[in-house]
mmCIF entry with sequence, helices, sheets and N, C-alpha, C, O atoms, coordinates in Angstrom:
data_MODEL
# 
_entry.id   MODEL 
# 
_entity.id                         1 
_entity.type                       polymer 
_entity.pdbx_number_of_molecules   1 
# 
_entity_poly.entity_id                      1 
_entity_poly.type                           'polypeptide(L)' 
_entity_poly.nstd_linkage                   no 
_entity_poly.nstd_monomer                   no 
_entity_poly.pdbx_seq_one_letter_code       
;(UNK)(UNK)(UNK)(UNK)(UNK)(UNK)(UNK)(UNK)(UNK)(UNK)(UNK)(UNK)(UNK)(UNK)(UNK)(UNK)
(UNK)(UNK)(UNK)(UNK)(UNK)(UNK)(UNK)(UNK)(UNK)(UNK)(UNK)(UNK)(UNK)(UNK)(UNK)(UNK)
(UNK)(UNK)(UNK)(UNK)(UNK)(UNK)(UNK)(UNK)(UNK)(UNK)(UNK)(UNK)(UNK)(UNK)(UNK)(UNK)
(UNK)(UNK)(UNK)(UNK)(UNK)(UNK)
;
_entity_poly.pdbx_seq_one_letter_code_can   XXXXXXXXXXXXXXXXXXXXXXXXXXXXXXXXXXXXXXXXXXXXXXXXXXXXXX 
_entity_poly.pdbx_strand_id                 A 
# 
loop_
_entity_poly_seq.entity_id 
_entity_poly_seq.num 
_entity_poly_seq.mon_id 
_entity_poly_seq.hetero 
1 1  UNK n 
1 2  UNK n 
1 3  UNK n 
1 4  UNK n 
1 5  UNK n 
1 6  UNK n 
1 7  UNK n 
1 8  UNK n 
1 9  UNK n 
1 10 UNK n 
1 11 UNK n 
1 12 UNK n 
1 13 UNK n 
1 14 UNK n 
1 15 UNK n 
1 16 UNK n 
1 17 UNK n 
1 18 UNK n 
1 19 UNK n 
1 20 UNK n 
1 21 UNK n 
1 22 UNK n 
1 23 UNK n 
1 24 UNK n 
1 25 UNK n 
1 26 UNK n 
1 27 UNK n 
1 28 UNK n 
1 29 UNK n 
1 30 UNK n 
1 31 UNK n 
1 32 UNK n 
1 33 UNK n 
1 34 UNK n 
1 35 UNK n 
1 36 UNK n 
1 37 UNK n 
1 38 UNK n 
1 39 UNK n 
1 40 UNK n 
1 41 UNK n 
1 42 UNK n 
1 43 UNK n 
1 44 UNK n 
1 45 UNK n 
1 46 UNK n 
1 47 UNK n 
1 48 UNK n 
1 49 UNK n 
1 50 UNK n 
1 51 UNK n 
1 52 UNK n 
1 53 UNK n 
1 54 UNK n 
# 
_struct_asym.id          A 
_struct_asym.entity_id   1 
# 
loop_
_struct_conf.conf_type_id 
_struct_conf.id 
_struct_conf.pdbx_PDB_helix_id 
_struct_conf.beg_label_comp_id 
_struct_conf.beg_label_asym_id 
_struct_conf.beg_label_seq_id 
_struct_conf.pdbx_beg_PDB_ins_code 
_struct_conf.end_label_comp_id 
_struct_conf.end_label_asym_id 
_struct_conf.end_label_seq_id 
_struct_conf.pdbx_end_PDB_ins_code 
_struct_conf.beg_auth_comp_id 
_struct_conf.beg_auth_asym_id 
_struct_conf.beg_auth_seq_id 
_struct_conf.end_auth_comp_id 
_struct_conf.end_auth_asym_id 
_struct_conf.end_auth_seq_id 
_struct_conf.pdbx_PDB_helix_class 
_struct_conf.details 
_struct_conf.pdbx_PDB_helix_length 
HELX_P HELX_P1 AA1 UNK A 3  ? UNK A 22 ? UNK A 3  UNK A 22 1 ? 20 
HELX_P HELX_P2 AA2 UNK A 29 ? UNK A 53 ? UNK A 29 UNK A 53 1 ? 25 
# 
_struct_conf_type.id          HELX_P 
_struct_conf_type.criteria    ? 
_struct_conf_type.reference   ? 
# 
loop_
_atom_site.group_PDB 
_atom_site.id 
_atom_site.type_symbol 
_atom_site.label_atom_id 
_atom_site.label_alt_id 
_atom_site.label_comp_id 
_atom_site.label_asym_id 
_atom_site.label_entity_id 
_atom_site.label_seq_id 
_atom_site.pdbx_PDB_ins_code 
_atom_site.Cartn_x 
_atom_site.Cartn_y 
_atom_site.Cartn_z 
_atom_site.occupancy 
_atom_site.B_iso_or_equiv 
_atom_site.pdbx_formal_charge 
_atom_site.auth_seq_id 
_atom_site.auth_comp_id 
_atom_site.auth_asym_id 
_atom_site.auth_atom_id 
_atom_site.pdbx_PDB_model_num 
ATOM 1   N N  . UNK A 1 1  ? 115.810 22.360 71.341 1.00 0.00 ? 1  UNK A N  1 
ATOM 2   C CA . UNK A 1 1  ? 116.184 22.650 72.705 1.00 0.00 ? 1  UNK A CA 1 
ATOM 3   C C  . UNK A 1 1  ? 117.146 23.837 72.753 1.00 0.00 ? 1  UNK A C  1 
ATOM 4   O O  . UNK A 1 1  ? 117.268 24.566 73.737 1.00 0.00 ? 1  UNK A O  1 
ATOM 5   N N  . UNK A 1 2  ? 117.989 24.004 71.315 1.00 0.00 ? 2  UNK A N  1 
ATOM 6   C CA . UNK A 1 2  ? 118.823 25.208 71.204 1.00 0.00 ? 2  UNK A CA 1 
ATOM 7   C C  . UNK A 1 2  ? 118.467 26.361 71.379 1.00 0.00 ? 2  UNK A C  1 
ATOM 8   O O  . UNK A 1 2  ? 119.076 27.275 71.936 1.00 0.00 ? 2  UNK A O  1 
ATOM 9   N N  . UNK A 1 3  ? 117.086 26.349 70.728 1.00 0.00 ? 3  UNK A N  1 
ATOM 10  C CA . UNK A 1 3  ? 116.326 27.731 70.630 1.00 0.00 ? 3  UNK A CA 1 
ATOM 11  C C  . UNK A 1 3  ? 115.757 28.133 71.988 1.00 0.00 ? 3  UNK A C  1 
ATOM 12  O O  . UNK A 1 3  ? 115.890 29.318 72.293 1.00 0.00 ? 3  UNK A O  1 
ATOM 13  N N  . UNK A 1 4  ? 115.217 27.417 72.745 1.00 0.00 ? 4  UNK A N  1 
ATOM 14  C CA . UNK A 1 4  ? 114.532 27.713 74.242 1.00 0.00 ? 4  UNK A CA 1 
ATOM 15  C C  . UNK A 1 4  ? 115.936 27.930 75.398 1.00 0.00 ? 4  UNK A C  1 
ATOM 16  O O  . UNK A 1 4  ? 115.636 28.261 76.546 1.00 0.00 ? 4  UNK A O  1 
ATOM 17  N N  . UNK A 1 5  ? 117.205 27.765 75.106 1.00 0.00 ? 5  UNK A N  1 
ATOM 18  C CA . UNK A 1 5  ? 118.519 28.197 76.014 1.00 0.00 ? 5  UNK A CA 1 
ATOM 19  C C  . UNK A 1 5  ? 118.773 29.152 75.749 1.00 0.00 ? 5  UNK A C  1 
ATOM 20  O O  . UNK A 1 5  ? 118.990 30.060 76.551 1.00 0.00 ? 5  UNK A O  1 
ATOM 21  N N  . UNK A 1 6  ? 118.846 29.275 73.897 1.00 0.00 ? 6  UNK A N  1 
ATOM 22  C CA . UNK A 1 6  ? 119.006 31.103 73.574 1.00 0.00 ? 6  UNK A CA 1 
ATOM 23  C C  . UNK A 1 6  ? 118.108 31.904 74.313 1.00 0.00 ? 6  UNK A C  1 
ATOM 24  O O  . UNK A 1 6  ? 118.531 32.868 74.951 1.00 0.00 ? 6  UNK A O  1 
ATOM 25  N N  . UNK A 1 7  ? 116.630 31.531 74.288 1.00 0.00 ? 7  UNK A N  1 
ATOM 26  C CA . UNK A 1 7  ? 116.090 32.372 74.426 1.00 0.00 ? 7  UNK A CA 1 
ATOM 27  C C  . UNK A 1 7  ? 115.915 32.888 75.826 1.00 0.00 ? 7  UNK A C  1 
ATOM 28  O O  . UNK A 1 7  ? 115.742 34.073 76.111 1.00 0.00 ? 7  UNK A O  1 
ATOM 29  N N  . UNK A 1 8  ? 115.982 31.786 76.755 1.00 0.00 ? 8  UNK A N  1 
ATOM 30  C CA . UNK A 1 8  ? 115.863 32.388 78.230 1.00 0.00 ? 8  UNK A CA 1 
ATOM 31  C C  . UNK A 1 8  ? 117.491 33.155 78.859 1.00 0.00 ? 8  UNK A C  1 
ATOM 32  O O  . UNK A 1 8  ? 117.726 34.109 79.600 1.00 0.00 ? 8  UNK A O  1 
ATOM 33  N N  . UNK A 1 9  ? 118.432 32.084 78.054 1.00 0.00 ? 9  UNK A N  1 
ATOM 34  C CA . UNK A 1 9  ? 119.624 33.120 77.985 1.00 0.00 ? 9  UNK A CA 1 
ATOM 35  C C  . UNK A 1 9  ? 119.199 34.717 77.812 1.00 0.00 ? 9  UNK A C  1 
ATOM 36  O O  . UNK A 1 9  ? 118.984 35.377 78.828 1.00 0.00 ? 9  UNK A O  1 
ATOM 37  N N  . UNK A 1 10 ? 119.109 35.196 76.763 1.00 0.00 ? 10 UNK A N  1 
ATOM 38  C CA . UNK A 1 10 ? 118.985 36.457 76.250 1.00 0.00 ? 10 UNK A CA 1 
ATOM 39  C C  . UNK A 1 10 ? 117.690 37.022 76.954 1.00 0.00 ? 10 UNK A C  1 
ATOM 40  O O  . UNK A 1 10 ? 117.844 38.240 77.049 1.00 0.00 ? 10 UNK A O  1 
ATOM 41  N N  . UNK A 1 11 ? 116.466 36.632 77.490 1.00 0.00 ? 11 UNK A N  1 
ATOM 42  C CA . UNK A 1 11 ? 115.523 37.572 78.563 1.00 0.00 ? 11 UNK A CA 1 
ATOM 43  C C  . UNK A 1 11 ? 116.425 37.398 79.419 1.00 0.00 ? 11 UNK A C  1 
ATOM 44  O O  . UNK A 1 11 ? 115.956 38.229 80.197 1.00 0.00 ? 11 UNK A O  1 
ATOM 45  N N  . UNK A 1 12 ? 117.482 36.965 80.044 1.00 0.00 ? 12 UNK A N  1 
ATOM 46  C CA . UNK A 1 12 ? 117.875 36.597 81.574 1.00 0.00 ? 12 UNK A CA 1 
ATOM 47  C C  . UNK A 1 12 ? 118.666 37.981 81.040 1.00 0.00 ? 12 UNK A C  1 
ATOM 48  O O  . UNK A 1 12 ? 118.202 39.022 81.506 1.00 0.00 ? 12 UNK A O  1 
ATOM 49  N N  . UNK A 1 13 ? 119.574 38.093 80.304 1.00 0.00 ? 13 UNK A N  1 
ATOM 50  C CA . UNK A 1 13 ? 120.267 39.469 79.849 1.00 0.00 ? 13 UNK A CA 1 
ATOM 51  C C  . UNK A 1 13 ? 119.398 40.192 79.653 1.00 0.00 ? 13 UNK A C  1 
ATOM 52  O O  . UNK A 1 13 ? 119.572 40.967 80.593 1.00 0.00 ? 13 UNK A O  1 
ATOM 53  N N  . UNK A 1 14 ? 118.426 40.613 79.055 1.00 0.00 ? 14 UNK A N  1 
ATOM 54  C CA . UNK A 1 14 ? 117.649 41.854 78.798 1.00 0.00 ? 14 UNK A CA 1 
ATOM 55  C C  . UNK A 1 14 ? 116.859 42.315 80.272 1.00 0.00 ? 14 UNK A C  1 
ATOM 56  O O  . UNK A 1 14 ? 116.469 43.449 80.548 1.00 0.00 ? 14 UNK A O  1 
ATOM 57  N N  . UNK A 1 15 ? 116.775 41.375 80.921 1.00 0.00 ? 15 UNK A N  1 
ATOM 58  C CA . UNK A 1 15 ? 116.615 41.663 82.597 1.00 0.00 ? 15 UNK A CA 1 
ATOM 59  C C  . UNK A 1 15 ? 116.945 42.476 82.998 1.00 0.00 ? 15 UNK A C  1 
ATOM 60  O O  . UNK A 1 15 ? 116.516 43.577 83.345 1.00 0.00 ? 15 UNK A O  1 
ATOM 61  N N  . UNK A 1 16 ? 118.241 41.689 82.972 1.00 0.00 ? 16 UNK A N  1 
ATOM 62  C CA . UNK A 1 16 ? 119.974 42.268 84.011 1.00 0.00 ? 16 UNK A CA 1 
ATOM 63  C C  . UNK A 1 16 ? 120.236 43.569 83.777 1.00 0.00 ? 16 UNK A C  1 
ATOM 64  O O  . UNK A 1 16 ? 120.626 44.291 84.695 1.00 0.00 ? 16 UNK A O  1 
ATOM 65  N N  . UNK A 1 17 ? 119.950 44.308 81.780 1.00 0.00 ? 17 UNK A N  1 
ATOM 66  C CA . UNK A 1 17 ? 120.192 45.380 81.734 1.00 0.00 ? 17 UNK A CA 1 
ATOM 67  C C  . UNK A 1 17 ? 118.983 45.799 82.270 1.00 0.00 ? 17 UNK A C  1 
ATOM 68  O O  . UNK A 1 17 ? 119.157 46.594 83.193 1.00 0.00 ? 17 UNK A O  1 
ATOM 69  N N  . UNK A 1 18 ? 117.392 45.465 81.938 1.00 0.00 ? 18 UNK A N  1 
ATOM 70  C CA . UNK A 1 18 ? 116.326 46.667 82.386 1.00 0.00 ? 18 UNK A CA 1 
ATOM 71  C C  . UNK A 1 18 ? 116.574 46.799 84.095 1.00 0.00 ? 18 UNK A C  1 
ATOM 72  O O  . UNK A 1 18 ? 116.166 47.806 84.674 1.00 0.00 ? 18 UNK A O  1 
ATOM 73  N N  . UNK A 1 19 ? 117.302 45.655 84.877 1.00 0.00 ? 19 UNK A N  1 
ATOM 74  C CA . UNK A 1 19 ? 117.562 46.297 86.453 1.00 0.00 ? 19 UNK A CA 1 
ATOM 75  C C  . UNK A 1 19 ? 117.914 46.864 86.138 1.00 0.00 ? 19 UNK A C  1 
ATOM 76  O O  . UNK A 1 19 ? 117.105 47.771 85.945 1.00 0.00 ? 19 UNK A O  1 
ATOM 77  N N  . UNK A 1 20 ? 119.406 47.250 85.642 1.00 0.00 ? 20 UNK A N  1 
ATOM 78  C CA . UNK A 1 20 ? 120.566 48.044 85.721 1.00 0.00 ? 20 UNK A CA 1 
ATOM 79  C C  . UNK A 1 20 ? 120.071 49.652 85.648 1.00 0.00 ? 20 UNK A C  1 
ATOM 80  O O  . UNK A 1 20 ? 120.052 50.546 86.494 1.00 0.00 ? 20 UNK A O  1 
ATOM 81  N N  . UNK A 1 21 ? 119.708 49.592 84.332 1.00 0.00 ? 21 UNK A N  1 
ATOM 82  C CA . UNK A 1 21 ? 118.920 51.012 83.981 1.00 0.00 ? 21 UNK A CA 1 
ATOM 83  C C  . UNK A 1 21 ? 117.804 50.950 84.666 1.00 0.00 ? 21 UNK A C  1 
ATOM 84  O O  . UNK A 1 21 ? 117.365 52.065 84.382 1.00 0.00 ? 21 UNK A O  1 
ATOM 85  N N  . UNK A 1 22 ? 116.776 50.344 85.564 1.00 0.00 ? 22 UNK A N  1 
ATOM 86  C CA . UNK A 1 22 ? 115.968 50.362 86.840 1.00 0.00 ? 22 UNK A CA 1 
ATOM 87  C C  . UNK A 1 22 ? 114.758 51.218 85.307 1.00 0.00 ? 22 UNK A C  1 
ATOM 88  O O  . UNK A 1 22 ? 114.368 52.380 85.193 1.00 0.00 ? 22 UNK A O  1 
ATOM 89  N N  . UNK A 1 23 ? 114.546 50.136 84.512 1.00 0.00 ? 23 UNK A N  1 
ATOM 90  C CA . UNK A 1 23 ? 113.748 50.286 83.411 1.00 0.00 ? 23 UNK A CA 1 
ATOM 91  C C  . UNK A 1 23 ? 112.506 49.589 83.739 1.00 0.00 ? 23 UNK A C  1 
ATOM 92  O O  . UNK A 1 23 ? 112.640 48.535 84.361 1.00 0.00 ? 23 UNK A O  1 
ATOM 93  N N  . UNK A 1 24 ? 111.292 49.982 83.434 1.00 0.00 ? 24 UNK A N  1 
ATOM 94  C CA . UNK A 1 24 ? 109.997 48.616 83.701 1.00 0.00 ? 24 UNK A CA 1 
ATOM 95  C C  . UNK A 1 24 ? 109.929 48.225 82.276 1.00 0.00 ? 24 UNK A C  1 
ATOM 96  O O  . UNK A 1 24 ? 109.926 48.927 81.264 1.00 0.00 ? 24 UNK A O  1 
ATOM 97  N N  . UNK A 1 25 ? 109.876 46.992 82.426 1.00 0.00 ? 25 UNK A N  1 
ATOM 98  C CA . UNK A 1 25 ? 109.454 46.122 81.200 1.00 0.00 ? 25 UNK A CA 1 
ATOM 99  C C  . UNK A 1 25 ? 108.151 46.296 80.782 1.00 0.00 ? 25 UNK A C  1 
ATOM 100 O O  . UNK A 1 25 ? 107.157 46.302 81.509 1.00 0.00 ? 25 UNK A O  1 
ATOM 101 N N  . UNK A 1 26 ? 108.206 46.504 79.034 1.00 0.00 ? 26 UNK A N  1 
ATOM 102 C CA . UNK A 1 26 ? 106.998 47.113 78.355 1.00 0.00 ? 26 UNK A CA 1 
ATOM 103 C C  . UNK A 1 26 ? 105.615 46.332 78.747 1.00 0.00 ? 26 UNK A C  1 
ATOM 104 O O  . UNK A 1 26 ? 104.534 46.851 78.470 1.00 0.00 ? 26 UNK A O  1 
ATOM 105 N N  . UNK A 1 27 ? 105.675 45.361 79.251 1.00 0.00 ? 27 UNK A N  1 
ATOM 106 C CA . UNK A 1 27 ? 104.373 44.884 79.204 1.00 0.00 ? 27 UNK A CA 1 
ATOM 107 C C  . UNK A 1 27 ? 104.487 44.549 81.244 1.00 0.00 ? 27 UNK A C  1 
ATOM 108 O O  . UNK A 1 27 ? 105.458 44.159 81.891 1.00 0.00 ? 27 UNK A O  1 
ATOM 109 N N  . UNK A 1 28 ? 103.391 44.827 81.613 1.00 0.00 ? 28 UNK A N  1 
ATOM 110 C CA . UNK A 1 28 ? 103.374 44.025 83.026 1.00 0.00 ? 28 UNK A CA 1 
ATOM 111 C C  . UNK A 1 28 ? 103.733 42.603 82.512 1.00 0.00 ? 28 UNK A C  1 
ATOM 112 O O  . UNK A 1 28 ? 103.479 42.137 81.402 1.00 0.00 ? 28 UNK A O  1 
ATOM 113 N N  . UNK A 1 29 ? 104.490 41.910 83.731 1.00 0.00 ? 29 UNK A N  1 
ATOM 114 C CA . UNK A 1 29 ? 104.964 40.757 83.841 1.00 0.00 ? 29 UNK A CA 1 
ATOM 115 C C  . UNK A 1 29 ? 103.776 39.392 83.495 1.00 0.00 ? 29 UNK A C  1 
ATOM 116 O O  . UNK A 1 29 ? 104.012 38.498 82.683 1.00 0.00 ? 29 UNK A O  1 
ATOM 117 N N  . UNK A 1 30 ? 102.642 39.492 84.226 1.00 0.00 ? 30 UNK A N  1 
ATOM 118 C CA . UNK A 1 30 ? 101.673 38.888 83.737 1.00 0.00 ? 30 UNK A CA 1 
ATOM 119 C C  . UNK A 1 30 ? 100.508 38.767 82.445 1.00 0.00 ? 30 UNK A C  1 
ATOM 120 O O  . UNK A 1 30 ? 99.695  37.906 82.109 1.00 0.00 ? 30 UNK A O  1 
ATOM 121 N N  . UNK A 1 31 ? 100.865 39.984 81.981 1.00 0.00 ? 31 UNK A N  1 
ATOM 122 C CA . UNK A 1 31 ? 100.403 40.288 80.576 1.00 0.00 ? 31 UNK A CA 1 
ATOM 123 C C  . UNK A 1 31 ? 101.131 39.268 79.739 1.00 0.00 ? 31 UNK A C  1 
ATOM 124 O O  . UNK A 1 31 ? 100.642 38.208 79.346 1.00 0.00 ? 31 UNK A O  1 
ATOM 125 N N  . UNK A 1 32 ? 102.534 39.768 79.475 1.00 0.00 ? 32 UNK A N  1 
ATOM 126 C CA . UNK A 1 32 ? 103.614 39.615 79.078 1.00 0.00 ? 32 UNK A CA 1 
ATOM 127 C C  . UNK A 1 32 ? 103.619 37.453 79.075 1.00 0.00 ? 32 UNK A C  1 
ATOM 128 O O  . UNK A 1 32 ? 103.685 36.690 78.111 1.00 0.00 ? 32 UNK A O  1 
ATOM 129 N N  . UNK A 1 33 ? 103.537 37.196 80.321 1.00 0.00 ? 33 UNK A N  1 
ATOM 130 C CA . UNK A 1 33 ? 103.195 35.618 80.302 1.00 0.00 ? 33 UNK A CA 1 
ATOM 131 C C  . UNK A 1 33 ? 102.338 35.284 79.720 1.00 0.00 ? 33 UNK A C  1 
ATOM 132 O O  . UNK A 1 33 ? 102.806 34.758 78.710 1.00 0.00 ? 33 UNK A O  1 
ATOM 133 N N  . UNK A 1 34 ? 101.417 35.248 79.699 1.00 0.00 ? 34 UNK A N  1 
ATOM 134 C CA . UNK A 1 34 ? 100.093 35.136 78.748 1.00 0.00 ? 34 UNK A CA 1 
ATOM 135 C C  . UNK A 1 34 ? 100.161 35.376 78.153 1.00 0.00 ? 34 UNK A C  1 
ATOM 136 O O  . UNK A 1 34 ? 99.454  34.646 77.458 1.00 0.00 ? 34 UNK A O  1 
ATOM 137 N N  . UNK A 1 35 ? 100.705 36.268 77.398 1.00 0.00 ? 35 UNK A N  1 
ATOM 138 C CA . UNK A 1 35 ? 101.185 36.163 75.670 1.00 0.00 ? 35 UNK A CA 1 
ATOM 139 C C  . UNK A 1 35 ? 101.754 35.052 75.350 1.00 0.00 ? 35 UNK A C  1 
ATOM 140 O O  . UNK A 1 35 ? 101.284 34.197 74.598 1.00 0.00 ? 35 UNK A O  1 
ATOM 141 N N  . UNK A 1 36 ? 102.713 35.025 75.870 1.00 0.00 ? 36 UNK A N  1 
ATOM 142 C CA . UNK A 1 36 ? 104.099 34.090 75.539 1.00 0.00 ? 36 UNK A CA 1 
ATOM 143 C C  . UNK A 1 36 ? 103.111 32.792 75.364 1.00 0.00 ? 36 UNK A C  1 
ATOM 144 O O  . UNK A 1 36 ? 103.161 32.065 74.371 1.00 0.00 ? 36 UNK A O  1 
ATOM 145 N N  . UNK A 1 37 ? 102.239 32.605 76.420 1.00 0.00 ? 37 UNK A N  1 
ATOM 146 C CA . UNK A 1 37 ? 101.961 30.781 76.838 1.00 0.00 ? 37 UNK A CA 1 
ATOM 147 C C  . UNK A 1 37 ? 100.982 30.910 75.537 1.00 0.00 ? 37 UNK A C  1 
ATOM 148 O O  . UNK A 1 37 ? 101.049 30.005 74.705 1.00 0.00 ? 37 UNK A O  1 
ATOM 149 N N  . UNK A 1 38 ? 99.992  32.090 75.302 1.00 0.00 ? 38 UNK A N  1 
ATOM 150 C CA . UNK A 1 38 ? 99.591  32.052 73.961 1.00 0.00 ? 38 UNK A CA 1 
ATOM 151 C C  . UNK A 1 38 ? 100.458 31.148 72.995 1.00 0.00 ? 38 UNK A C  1 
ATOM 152 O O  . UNK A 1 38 ? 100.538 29.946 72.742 1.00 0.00 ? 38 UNK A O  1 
ATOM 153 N N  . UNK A 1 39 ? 101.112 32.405 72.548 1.00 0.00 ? 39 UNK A N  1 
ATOM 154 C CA . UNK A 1 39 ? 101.626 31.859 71.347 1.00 0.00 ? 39 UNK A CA 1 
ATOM 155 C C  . UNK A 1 39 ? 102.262 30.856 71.285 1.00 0.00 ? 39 UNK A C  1 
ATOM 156 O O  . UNK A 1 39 ? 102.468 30.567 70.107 1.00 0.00 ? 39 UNK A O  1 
ATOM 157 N N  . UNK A 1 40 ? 102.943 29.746 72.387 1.00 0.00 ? 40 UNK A N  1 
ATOM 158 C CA . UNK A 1 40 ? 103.581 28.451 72.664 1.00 0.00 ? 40 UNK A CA 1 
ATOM 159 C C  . UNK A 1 40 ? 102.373 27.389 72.320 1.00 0.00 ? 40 UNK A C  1 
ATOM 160 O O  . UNK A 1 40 ? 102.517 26.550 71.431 1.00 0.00 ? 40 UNK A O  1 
ATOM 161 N N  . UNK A 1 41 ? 101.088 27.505 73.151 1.00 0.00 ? 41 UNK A N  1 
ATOM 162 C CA . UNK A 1 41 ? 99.668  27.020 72.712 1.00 0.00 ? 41 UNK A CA 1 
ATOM 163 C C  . UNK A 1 41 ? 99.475  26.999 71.426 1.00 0.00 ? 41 UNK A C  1 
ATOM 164 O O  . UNK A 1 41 ? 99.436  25.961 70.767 1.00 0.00 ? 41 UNK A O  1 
ATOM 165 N N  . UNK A 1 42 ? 99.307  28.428 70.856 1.00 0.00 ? 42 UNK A N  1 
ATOM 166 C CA . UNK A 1 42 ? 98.983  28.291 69.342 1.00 0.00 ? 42 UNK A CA 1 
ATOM 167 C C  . UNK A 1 42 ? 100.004 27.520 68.651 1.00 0.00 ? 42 UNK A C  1 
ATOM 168 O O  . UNK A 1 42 ? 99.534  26.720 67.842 1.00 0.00 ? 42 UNK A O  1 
ATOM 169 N N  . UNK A 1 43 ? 101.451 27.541 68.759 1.00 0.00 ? 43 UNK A N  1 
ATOM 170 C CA . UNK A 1 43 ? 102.148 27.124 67.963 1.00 0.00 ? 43 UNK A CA 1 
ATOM 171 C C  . UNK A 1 43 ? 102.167 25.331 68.083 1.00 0.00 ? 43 UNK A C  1 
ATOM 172 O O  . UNK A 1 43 ? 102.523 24.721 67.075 1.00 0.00 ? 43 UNK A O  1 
ATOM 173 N N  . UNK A 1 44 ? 101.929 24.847 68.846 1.00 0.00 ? 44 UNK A N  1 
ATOM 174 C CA . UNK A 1 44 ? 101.849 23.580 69.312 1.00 0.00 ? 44 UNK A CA 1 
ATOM 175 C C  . UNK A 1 44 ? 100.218 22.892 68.795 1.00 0.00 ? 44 UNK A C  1 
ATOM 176 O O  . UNK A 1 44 ? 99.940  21.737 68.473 1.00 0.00 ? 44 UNK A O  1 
ATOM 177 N N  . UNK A 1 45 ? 99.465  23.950 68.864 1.00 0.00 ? 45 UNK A N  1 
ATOM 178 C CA . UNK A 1 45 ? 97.876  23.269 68.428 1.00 0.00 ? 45 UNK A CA 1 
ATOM 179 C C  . UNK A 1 45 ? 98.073  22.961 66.655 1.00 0.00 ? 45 UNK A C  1 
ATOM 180 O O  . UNK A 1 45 ? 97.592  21.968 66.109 1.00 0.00 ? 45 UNK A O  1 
ATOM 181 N N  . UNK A 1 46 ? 98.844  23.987 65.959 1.00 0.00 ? 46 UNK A N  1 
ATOM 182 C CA . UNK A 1 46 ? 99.034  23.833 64.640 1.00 0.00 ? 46 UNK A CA 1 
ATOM 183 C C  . UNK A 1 46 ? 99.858  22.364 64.426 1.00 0.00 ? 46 UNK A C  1 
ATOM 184 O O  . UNK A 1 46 ? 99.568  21.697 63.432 1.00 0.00 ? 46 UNK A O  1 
ATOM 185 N N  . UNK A 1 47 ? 100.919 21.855 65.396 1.00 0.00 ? 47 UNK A N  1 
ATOM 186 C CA . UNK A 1 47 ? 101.654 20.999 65.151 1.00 0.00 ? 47 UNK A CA 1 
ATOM 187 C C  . UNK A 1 47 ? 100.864 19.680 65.461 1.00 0.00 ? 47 UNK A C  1 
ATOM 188 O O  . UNK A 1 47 ? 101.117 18.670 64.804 1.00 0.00 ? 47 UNK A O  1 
ATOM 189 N N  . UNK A 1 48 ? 99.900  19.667 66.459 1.00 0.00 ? 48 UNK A N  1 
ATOM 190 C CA . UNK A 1 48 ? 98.851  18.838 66.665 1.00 0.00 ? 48 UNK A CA 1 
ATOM 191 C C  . UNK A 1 48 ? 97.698  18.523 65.130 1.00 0.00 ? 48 UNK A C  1 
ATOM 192 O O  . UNK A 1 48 ? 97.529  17.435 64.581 1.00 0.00 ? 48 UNK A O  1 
ATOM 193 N N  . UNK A 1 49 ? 97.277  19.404 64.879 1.00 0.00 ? 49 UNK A N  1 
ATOM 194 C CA . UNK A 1 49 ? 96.387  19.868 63.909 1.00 0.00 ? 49 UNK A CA 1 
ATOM 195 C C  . UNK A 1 49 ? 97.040  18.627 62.382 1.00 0.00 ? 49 UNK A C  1 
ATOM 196 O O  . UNK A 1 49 ? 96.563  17.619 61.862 1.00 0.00 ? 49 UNK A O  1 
ATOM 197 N N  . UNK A 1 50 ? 98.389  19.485 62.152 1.00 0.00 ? 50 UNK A N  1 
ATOM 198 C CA . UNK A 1 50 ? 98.807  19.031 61.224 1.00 0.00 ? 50 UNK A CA 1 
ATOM 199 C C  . UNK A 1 50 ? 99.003  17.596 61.291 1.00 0.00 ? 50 UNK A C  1 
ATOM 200 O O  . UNK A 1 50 ? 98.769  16.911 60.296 1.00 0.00 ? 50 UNK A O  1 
ATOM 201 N N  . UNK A 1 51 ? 99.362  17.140 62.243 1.00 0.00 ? 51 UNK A N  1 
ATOM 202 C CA . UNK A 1 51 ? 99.297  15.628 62.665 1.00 0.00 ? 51 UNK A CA 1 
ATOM 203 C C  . UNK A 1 51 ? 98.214  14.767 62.426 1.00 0.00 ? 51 UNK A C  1 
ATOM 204 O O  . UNK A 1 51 ? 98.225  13.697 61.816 1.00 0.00 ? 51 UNK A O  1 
ATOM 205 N N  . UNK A 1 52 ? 96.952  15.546 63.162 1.00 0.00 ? 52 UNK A N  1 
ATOM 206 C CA . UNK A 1 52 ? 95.879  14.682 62.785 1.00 0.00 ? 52 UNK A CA 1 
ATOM 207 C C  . UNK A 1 52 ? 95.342  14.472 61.259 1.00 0.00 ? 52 UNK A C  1 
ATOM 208 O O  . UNK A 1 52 ? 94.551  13.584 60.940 1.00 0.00 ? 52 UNK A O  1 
ATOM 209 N N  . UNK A 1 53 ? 95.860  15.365 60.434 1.00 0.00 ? 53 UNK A N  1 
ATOM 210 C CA . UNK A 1 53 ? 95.303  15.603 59.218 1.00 0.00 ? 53 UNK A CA 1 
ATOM 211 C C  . UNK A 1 53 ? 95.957  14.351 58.365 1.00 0.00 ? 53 UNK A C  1 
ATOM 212 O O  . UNK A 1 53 ? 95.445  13.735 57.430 1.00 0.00 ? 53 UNK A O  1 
ATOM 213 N N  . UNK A 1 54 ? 97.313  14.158 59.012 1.00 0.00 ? 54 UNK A N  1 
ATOM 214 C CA . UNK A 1 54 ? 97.903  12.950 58.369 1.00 0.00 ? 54 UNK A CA 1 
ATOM 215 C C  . UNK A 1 54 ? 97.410  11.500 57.900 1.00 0.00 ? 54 UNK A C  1 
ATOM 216 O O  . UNK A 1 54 ? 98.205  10.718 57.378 1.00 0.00 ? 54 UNK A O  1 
# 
């Protein structure tokens, strides 16, 4: 649960600066989600996976 507070902590800061500097974030916003939910999916199907193998 530590790791998912860091982490929205620190996009909530990398935000705040790309407003500041009125920067666009490298990926469109919806690209950018769909990655993420990717790799949350993939990482969770392996933890499934490994389970069943048990």
């Amino acid at each position: 649960m530590k790791a998912y507070l860091v982490s929205l902590v620190v996009g909530v800061i990398v935000g705040v600066i790309y407003g500041l500097l009125r920067v666009k974030s490298p990926a469109p916003p919806t690209v950018a989600l769909m990655g993420l939910f990717g790799m949350l999916a993939g990482e969770q199907l392996i933890a499934v996976l490994r389970a069943m193998l048990r």
